[in-house]
C-alpha positions as CSV (number, residue, x, y, z in Angstrom):
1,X,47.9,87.4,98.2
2,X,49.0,87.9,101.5
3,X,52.9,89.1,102.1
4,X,54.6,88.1,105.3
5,X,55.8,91.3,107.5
6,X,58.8,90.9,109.7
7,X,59.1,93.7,112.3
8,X,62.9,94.8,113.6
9,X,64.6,95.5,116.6
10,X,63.7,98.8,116.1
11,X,59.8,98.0,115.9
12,X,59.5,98.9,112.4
13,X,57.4,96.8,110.0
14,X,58.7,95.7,106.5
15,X,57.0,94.2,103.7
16,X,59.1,92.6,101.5
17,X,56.3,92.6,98.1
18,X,56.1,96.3,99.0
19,X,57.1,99.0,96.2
20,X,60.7,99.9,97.4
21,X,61.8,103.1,96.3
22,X,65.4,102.0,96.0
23,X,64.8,98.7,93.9
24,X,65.5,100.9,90.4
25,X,69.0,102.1,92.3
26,X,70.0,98.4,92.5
27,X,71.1,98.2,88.7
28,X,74.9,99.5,88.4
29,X,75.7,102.1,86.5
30,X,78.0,104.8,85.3
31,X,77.3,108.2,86.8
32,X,78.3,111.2,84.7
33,X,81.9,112.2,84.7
34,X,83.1,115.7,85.0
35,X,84.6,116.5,88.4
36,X,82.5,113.0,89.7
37,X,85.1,109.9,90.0
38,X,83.0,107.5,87.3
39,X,82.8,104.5,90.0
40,X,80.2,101.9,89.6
41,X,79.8,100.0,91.9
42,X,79.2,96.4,92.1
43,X,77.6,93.5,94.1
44,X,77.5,93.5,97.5
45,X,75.7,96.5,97.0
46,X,73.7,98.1,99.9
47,X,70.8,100.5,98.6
48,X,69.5,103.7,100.5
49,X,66.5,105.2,99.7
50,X,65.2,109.0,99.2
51,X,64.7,110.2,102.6
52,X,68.6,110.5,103.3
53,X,70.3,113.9,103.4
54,X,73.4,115.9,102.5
55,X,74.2,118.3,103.7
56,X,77.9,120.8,103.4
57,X,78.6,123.5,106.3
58,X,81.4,126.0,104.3
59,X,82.5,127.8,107.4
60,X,83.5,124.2,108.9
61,X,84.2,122.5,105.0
62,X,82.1,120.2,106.5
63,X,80.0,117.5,104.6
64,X,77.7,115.5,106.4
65,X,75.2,112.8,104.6
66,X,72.5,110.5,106.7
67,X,70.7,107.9,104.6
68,X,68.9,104.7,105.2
69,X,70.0,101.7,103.8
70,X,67.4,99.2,103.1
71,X,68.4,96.4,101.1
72,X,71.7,94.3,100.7
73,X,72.2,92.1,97.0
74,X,75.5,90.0,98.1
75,X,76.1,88.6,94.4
76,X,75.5,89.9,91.0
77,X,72.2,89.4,90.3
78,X,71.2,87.6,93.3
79,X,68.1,87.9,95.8
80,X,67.9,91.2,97.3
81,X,67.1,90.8,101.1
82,X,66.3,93.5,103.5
83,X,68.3,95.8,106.0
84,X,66.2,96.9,108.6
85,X,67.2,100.4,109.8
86,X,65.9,103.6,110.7
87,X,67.2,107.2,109.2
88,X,70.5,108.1,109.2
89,X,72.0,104.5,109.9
90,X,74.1,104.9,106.8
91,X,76.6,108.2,107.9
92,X,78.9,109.9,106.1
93,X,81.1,112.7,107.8
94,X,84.2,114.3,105.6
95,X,85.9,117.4,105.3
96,X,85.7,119.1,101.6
97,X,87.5,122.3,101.6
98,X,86.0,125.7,99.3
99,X,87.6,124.8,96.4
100,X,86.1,121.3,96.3
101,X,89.2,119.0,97.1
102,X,88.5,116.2,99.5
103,X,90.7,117.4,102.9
104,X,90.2,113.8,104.5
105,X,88.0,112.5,106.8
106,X,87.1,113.2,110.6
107,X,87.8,111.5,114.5
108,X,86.7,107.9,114.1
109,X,84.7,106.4,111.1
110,X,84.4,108.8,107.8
111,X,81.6,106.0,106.5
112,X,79.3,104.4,109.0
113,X,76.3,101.8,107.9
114,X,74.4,100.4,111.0
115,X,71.4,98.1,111.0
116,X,69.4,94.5,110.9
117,X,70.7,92.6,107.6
118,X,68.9,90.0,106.5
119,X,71.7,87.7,105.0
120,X,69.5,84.2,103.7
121,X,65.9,85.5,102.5
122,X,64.1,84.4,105.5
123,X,63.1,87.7,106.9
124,X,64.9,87.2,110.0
125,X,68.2,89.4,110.7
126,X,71.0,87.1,111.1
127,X,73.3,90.3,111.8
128,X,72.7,93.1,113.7
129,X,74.7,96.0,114.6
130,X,77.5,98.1,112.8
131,X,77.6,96.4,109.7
132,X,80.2,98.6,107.7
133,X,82.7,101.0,108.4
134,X,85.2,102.9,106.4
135,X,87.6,105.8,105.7
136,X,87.6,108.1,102.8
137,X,89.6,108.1,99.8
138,X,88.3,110.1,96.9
139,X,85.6,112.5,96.2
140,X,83.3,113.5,93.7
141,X,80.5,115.9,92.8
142,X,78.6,116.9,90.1
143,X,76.5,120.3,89.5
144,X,74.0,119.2,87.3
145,X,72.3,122.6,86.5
146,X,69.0,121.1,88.1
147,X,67.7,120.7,91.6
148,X,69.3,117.1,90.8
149,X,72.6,116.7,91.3
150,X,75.2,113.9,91.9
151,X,78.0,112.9,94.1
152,X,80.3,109.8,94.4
153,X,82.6,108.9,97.2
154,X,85.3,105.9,97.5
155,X,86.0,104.3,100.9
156,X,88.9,101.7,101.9
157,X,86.7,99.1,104.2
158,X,87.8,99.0,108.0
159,X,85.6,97.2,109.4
160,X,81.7,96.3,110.7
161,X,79.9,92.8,110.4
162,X,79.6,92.8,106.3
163,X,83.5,93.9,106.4
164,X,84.4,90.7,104.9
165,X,82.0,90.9,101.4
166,X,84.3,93.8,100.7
167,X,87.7,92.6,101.3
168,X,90.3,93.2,98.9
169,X,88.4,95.3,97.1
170,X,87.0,99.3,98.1
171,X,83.7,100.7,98.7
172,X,82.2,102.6,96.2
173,X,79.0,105.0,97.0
174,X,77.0,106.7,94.4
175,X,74.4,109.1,95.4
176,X,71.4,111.2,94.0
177,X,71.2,114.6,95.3
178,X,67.3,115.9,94.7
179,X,66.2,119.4,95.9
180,X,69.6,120.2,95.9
181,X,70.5,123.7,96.0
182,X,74.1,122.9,95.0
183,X,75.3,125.2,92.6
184,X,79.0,124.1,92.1
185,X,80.5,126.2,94.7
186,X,81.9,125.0,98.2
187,X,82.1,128.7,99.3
188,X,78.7,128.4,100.4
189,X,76.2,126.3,102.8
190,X,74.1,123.9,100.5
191,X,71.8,120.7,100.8
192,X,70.0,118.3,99.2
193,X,68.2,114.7,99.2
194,X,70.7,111.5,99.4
195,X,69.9,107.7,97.8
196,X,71.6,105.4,95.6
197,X,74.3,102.7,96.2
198,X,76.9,101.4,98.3
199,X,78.9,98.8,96.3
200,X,82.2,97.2,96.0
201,X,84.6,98.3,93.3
202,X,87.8,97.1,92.0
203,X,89.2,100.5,91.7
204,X,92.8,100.5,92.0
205,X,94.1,103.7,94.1
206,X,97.2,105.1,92.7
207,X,99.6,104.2,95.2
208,X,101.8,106.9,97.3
209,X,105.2,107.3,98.2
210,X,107.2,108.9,100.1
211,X,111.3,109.9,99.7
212,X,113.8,111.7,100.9
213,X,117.7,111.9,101.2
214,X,120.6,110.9,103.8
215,X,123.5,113.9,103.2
216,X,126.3,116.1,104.8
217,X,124.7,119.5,105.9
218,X,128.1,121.1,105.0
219,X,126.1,124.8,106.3
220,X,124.1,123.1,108.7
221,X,121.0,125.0,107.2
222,X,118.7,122.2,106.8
223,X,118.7,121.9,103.4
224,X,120.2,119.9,101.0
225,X,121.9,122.4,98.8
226,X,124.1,121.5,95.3
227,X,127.0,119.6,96.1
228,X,126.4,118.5,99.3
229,X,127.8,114.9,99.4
230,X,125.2,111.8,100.0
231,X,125.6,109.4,102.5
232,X,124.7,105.6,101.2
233,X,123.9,102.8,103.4
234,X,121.5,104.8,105.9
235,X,118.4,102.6,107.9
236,X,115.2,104.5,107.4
237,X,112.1,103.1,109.0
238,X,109.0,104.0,108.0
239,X,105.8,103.8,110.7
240,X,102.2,105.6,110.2
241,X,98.5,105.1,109.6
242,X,96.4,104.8,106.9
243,X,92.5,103.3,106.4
244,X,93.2,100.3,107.5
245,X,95.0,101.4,110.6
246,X,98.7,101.4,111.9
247,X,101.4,99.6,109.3
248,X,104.0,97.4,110.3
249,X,107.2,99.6,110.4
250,X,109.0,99.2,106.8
251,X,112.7,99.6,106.9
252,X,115.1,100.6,103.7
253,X,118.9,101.5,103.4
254,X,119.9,105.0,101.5
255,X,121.4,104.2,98.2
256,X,125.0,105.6,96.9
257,X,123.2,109.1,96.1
258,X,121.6,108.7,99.8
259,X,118.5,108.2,98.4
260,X,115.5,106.1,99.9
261,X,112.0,105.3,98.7
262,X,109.0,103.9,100.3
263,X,106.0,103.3,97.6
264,X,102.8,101.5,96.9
265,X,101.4,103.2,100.3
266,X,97.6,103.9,100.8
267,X,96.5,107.1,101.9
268,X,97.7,108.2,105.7
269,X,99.8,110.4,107.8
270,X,103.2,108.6,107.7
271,X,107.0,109.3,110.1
272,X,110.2,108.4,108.6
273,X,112.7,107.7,111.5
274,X,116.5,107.5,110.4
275,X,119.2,105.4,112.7
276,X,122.0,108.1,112.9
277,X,125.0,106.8,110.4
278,X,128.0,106.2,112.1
279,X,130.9,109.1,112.1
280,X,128.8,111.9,111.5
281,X,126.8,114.3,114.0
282,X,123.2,114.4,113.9
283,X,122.3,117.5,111.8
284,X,119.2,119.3,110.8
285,X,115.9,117.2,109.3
286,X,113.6,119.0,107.0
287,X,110.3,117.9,105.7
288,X,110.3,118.4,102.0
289,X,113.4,120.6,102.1
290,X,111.9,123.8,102.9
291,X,112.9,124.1,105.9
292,X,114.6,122.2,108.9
293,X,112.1,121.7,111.5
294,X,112.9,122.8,114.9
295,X,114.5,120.4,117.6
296,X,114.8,117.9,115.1
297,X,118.2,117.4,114.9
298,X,118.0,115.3,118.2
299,X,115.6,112.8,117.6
300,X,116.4,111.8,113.7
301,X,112.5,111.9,113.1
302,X,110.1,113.7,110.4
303,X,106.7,112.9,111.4
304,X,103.6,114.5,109.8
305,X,103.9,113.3,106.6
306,X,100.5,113.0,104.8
307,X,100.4,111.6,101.7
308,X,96.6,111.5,99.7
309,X,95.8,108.7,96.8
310,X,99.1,109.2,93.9
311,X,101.4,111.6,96.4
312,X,104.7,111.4,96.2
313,X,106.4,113.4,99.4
314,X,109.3,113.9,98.2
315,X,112.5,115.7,100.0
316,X,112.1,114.4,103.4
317,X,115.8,114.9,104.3
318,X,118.6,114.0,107.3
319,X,121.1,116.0,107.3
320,X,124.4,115.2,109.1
321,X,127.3,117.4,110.0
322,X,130.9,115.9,109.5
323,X,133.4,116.4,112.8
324,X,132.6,115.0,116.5
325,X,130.7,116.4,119.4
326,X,132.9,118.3,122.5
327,X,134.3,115.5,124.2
328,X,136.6,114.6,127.5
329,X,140.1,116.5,127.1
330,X,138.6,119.2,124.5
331,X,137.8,121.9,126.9
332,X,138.1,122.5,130.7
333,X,136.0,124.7,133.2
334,X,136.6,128.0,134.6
335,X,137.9,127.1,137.3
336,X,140.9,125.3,135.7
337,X,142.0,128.8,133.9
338,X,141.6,130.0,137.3
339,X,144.0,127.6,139.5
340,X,148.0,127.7,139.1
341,X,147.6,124.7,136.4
342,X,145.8,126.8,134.1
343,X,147.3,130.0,134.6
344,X,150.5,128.6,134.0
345,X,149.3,126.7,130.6
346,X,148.1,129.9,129.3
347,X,151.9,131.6,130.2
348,X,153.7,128.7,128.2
349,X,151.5,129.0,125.1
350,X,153.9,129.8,122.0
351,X,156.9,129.1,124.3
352,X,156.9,132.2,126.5
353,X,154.9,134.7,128.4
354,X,155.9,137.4,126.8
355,X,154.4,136.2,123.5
356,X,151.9,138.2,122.1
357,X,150.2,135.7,119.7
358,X,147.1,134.6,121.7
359,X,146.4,137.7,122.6
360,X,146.4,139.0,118.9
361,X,144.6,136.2,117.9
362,X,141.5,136.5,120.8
363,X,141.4,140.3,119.0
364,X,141.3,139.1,115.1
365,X,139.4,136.9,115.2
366,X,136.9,138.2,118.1
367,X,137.3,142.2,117.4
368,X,134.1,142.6,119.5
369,X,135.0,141.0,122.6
370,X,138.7,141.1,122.0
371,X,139.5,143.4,119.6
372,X,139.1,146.9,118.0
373,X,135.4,147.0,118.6
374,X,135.7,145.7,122.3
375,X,137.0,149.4,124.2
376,X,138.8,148.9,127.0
377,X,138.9,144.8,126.7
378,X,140.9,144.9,123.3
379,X,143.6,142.3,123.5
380,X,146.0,143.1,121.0
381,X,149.7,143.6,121.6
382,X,148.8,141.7,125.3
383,X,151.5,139.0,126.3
384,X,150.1,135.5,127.4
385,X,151.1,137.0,130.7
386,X,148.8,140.1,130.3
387,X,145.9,138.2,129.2
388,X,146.0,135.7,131.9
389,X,145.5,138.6,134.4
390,X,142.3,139.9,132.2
391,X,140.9,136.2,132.7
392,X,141.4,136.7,136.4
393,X,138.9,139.4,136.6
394,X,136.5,138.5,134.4
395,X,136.3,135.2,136.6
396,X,136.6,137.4,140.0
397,X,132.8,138.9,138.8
398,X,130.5,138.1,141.4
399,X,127.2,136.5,140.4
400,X,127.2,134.6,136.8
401,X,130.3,134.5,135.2
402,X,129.1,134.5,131.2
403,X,132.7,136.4,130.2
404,X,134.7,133.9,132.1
405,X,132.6,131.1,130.6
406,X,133.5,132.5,126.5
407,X,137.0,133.1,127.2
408,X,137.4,129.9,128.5
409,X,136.2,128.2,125.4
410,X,138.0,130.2,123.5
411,X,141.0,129.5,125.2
412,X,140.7,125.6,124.6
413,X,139.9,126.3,121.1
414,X,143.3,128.0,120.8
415,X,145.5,125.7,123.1
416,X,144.0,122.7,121.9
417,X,145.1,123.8,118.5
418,X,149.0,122.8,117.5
419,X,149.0,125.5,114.6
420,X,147.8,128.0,117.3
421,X,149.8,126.8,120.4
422,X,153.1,126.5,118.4
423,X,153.0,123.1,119.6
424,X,151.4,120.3,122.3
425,X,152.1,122.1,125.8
426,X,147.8,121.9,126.6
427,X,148.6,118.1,125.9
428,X,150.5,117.5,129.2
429,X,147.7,119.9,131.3
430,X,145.2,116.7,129.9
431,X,143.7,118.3,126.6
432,X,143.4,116.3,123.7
433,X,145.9,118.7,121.0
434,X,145.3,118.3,117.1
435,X,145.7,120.3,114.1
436,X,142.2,121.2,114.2
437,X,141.6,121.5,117.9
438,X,138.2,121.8,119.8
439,X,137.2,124.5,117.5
440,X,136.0,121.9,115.1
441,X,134.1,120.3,118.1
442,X,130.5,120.2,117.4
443,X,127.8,121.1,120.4
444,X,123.5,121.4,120.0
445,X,122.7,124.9,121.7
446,X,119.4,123.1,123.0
447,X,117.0,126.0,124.2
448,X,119.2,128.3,123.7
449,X,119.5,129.3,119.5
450,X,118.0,133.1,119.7
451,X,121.6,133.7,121.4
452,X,124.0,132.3,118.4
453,X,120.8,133.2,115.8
454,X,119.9,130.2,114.8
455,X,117.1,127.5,115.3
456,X,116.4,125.9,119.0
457,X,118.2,122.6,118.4
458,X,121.0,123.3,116.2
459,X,124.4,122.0,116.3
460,X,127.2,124.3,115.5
461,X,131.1,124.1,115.9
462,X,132.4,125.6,118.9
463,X,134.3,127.7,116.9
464,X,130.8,129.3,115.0
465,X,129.8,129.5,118.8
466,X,132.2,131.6,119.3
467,X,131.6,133.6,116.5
468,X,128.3,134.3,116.9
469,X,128.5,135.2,120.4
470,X,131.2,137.9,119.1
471,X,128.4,139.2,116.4
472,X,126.3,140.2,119.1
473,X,128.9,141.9,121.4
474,X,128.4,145.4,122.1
475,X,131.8,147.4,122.1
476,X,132.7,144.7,124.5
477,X,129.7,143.5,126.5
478,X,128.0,140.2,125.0
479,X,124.9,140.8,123.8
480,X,124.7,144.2,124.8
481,X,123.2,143.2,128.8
482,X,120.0,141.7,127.5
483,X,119.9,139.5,130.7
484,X,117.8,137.3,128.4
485,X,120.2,136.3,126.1
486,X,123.5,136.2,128.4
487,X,121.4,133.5,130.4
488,X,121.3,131.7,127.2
489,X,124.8,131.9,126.2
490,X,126.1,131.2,129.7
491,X,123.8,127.7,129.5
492,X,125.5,127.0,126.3
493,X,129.2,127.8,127.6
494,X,129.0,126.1,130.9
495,X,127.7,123.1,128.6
496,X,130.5,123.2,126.6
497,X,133.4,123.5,129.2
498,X,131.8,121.2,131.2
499,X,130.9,118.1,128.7
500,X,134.8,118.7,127.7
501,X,136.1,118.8,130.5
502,X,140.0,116.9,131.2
503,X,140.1,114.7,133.5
């Protein structure tokens, strides 16, 4: 009897009474398990025939399959109609590293099926074009120990003509490799033949999650050590991709042990912003709690976060610093220790200028610059009247004024200080005086961390500033004139007298 031919867009002829090599691969079934998933995949199922190929590239851990589908069966035992296509319409493009384990997919589509689908029976396409697309999920294979080996792959649907047979559920693909030269190793190119089925299947991918905490840096070193305390009542928002493209942002609260969770995600690369809790400094963020990532601790953002099927990323941390950034009234420039005003603060300080307890102080506590270690600059035994002239030529150097600029913050941190001071005298010059003073001040040294060794980004007190500049002092001279690191400091100094200024 004669059998009607339809010919595609394509030009190609299909008969429809024909012997199909991919009719037997219509009837799910269970492929082997081992390292294979064990999917079986279920009506709509899209067949591909024997002429497809896979291929892996080990020096890119690339795999690469291109197959034609040929025949669509929307409903469990229902009609099977044609897909007219040519080879390679049905793509497949992931990344498998050497070991075996699925790395994820590539730019654009992992899963690509194009064609003419024949939808009624009638021989005629009703749809033509991209007719599924997906990204991966899973991956399986299966060495065999014959030239016929066996792979399975599980998709999330994102889009194409037939997108809507699959939705709610995933896409499952079983293939038969024949010829393969697989040998259970991804260490090394291999290939091999590619048919079976494309189905739906009601898998259920473990959902992942992703956590972290809210706390009080109390080191600042980016990690949440033992007994650092938590802050509840935190926003985190959560924003990101997965399969099915960008999410809706999500937004939690920290609980009393400053912990958040988001769960039940799919698959993707994730960022968890935080809104920075009121009375506390923005301190250093780490992803995972290894270590604090660079900068971070001025936008309140951990981005990156890529979370597979069952992850939990745990550890993603904000951590805060307790005190208040440099501020109106905490500090003043260099100019101010310069004029009458502050030359005359400086010869009050303790009640007279003969007292000798700033100076002793600048050379305990910065031995370096100041002190034992700091040659002909050490301080000690100096009267307030003394150590106002030093200031004076330090600030008469032509050209940058880094000494001026360090001894001007420390100055403020001193005067600012009641304890220090012996009392409030800085208060009537415009300072803001406290029992801690400006040395418990916070400031971010931006750019300039290799100077106070630390992380670019990092805030510090002004008194560990202070410190740290001292550690690096050379029998006097900061930093031992490396011009590099005095520009640093000096950008970091100027900041801090400046943003502090009285007014």
């Amino acid at each position: 009897m004669f059998q009607k031919q339809r010919v595609n867009r394509r030009g190609k002829a299909f008969n429809r009474a024909a012997s199909n090599p991919c009719m037997d691969l219509l009837e799910p079934r269970q492929l082997l398990s081992n390292a294979l998933l064990g999917i079986n995949p279920q009506a709509p199922i899209i067949g591909y025939d024997n002429q497809g190929q896979l291929t892996y590239t080990a020096g890119a851990q690339a795999l690469h399959v291109a197959a034609t589908p040929l025949n669509l069966q929307q409903v469990a035992n229902g009609p099977v109609n044609f897909i007219y296509s040519n080879i390679g319409d049905l793509k497949i493009d992931i990344q498998i590293d050497n070991a075996g384990n699925l790395v994820g997919g590539v730019a654009g589509d992992d899963l690509v099926v194009v064609g003419d689908a024949d939808l009624d029976g009638d021989y005629v396409p009703d749809v033509s074009g991209v007719l599924l697309t997906g990204e991966i999920l899973q991956f399986g294979s299966l060495d065999t120990g014959t030239v016929v080996d066996k792979y399975d792959f599980l998709f999330v649907p994102t889009g194409g003509l037939l997108a809507g047979l699959y939705a709610g559920q995933m896409i499952g693909i079983t293939m038969t490799s024949e010829h393969s030269s697989f040998v259970g190793s991804f260490q090394a190119d291999f290939a091999g033949g590619a048919k079976g089925n494309l189905g739906a299947v009601s898998i259920s991918v473990p959902p992942a999650a992703i956590s972290g905490f809210n706390y009080v840096d109390a080191n600042n070193n980016g990690v949440m050590d033992s007994g650092e305390v938590p802050i509840a009542g935190t926003t985190v928002t959560l924003t990101g991709t997965n399969a099915q493209g960008p999410i809706a942002p999500i937004t939690t609260t920290t609980d009393v042990s400053g912990f958040y969770l988001f769960n039940n995600l799919l698959p993707g690369t994730y960022t968890v912003t935080e809104t920075q809790p009121g009375g506390y400094v923005d301190g250093l963020d780490s992803r995972g709690n290894v270590a604090p990532l660079p900068g971070s601790n001025t936008t309140d953002v951990i981005s990156g976060i890529v979370v597979n099927a069952g992850d939990m990323a745990a550890q993603n941390n904000f951590g805060e610093l307790r005190g208040t950034p440099v501020g109106g009234g905490m500090t003043a420039t260099i100019g101010f220790w310069h004029n009458k005003n502050g030359q005359k603060l400086l010869t009050c300080l303790n009640g007279s200028a003969s007292a000798k307890n700033l100076g002793n102080w600048l050379a305990a506590t910065f031995p370096r610059l100041y002190g034992a270690q700091a040659g002909s600059n050490n301080l000690t035994g100096k009267t307030n009247t003394q150590v106002a002239a030093y200031y004076m030529t330090l600030f008469n150097v032509k050209g940058q004024k880094l000494n001026a600029q360090v001894l001007a913050v420390a100055f403020a941190v001193y005067a600012t200080n009641s304890t220090l001071a012996g009392g409030t005298i800085a208060a009537k010059y415009g300072f803001t005086v406290s029992a801690a003073g400006t040395g418990a001040a916070l400031f971010n040294v931006g750019t300039s961390g290799a100077a106070f060794g630390v992380a670019n980004g990092t805030t510090l007190s002004i008194m560990d500033i202070l410190l740290a500049a001292n550690n690096q002092a050379v029998n006097g001279v900061l930093y031992a004139g490396v011009t590099s690191l005095q520009n640093m400091a000096n950008v970091v100094f100027d900041g801090i007298n400046t943003s502090g200024d009285i007014s």
